[in-house]
BASE-547528 format. One line per 3 residues: for each residue x, y negated, z of C-alpha. Coordinates in nm, 2 decimals. Each point is the difference from the previous one (the first is absolute). Layout:
! BASE-547528
X,Y,Z  ...
//
This chain:
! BASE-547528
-0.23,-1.12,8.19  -0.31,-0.17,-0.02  -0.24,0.09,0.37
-0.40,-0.05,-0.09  -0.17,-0.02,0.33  -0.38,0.06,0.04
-0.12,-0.19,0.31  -0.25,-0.20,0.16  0.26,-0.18,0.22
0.33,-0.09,-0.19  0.06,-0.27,0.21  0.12,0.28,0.22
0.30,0.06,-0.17  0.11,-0.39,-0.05  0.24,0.02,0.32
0.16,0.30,-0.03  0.08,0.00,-0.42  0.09,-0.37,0.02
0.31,0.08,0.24  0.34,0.18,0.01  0.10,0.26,-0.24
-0.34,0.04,-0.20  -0.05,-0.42,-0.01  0.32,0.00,-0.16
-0.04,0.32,-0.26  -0.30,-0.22,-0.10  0.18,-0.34,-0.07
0.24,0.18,-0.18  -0.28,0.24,-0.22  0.10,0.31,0.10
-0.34,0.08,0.10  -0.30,-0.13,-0.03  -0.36,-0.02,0.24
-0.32,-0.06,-0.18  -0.34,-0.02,0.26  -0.35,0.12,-0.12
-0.28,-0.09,0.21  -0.30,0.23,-0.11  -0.23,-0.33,0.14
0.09,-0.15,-0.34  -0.13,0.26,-0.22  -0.38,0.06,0.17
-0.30,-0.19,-0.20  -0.11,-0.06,0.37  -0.04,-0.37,0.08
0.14,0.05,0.37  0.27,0.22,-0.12  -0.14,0.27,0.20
0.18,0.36,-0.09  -0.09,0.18,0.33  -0.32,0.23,0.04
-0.12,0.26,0.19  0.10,0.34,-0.04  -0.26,0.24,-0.15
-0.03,0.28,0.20  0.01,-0.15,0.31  0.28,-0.07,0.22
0.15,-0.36,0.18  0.22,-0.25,-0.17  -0.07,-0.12,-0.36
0.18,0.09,-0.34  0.17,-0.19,-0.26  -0.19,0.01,-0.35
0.16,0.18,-0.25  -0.04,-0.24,-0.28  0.15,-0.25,0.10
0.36,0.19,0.13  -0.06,0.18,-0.36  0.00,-0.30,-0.24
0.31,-0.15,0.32  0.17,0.29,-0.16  -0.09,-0.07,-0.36
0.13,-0.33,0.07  0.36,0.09,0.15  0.05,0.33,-0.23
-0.07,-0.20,-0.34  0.19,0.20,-0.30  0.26,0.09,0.22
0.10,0.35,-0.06  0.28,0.08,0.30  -0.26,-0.05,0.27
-0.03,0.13,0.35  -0.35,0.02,0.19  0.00,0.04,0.36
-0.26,0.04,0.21  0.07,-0.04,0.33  -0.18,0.29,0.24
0.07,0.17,0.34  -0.04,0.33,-0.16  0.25,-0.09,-0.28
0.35,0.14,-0.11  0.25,-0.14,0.25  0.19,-0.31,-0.13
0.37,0.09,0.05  0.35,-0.13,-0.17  -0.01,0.30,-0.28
-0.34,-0.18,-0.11  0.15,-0.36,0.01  0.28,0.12,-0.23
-0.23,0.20,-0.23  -0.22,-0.28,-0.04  0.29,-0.24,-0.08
0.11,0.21,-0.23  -0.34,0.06,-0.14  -0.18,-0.29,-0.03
0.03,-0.39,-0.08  -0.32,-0.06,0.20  -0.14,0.11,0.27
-0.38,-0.11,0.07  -0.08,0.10,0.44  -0.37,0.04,0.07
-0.06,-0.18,0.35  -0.29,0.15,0.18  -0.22,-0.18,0.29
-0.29,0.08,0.17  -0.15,0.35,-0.02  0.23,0.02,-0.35
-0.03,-0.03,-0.39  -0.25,0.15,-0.17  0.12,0.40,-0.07
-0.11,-0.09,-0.39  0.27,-0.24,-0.09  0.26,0.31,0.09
-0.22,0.17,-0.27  0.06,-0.30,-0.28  0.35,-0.02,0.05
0.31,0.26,0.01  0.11,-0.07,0.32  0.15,0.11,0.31
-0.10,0.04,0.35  0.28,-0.09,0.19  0.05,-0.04,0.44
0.23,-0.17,0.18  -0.02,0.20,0.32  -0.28,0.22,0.18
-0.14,-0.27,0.16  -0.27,-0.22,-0.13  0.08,-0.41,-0.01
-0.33,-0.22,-0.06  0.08,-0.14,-0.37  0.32,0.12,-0.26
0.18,-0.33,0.02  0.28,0.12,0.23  0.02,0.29,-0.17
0.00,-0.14,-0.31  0.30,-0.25,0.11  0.22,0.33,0.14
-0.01,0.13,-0.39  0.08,-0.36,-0.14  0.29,0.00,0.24
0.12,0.36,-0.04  -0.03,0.00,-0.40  0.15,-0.33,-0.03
0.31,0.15,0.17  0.02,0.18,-0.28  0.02,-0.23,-0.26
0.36,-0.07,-0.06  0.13,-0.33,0.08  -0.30,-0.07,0.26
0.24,0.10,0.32  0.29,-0.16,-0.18  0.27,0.25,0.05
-0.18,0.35,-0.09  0.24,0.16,0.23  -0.20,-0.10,0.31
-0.29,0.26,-0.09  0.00,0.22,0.24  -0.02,0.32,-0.14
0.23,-0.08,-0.28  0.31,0.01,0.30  0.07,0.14,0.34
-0.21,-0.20,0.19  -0.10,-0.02,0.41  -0.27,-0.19,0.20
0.23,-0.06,0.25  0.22,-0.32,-0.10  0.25,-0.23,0.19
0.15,-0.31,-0.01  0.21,-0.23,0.16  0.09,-0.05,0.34
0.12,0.34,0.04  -0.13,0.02,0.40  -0.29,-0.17,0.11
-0.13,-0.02,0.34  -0.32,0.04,0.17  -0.11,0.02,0.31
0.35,0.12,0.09  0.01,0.32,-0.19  0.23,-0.07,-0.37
-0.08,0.15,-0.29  0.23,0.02,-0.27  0.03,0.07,-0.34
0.08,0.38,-0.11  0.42,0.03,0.00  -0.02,0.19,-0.35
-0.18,-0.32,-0.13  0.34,-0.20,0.05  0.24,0.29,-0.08
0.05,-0.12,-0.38  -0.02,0.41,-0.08  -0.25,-0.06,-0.24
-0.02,0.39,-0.02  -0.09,0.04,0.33  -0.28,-0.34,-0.03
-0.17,0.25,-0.28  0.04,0.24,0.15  -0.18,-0.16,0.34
-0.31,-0.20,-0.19  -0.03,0.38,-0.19  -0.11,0.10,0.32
-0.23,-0.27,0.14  -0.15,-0.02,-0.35  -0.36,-0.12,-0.05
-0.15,0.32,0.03  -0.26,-0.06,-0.24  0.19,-0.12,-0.23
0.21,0.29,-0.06  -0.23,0.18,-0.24  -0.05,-0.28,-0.25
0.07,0.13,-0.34  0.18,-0.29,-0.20
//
């Protein structure tokens, strides 16, 4: 799984896909992150890609030509390509669309927004798909775009190692425990639940059955 992403910062993502479970997928190629900076396609000799917005309004918008030939750029001859443009008013981002698009796709090029937004036009020269992280608005796509690098990428088999710890391929909880088995604090003790150290595995299943992610209970596999 190849991840194309469209930004004017990339140097935004260097701490958080240089560490832990995605640094390592990358060392050992089971994905890959190419950055596109639509700075480096405009004929503009400040590298200027901002302007104002016809029609009035505040903020400035990102040219179109120069996220278009970004695009041109990442998609190449590539056939099993995803576009995603990230946008508040998009499909909600979810588990079920990580696995579709892993299953899919070999790349997946991520539209990062800034400013007012991208030009509506390069939606038009493209077939792409407006997707949202959330109803709430952030002020650029990077973090988005790093949620769907690091949701998809749990996809990819071999990226978490043991594909057993995907957690809606088992009977999963949020709530976890490990050792000591009582700790202390401020002189109340909280301890670890009993059916935890039972050994009836039947009734462990049974127990993380019902304090399941709740969410997570409706993803198809």
């Amino acid at each position: 799984m190849t991840f194309h992403i469209i930004t004017l910062f990339p140097e935004m993502f260097d701490s958080y896909i240089k560490r832990s479970i995605l640094g390592r997928a990358i060392e050992d190629k089971k994905i890959k992150i190419k950055f596109y900076n639509p700075r480096d396609f405009t004929k503009d000799r400040n590298r200027r890609i901002d302007r104002k917005p016809y029609g009035g309004g505040p903020g400035m918008v990102i040219e179109a030509m120069p996220v278009i030939k970004a695009i041109e750029k990442a998609k190449g001859g590539k056939k099993k390509v995803k576009i995603i443009f990230l946008s508040p008013s998009g499909a909600q981002f979810d588990n079920n669309y990580a696995k579709k698009a892993t299953k899919n796709y070999s790349d997946i090029i991520i539209i990062c927004g800034r400013y007012e937004g991208v030009d509506a036009r390069v939606k038009k020269a493209f077939k792409m798909e407006d997707v949202s992280m959330g109803n709430y608005v952030l002020t650029g796509g990077e973090l988005p775009a790093m949620a769907i690098i690091d949701c998809v990428s749990r996809q990819v088999e071999g990226v978490l190692g043991d594909f057993n710890s995907l957690e809606d391929s088992r009977v999963s909880s949020p709530d976890v425990y490990t050792r000591p088995e009582v700790i202390e604090h401020k002189g109340k003790k909280y301890r670890v639940p009993k059916v935890l150290l039972s050994g009836d595995h039947k009734k462990i299943e049974e127990w993380k059955k019902n304090h399941k992610y709740p969410k997570l209970q409706n993803v198809k596999n």
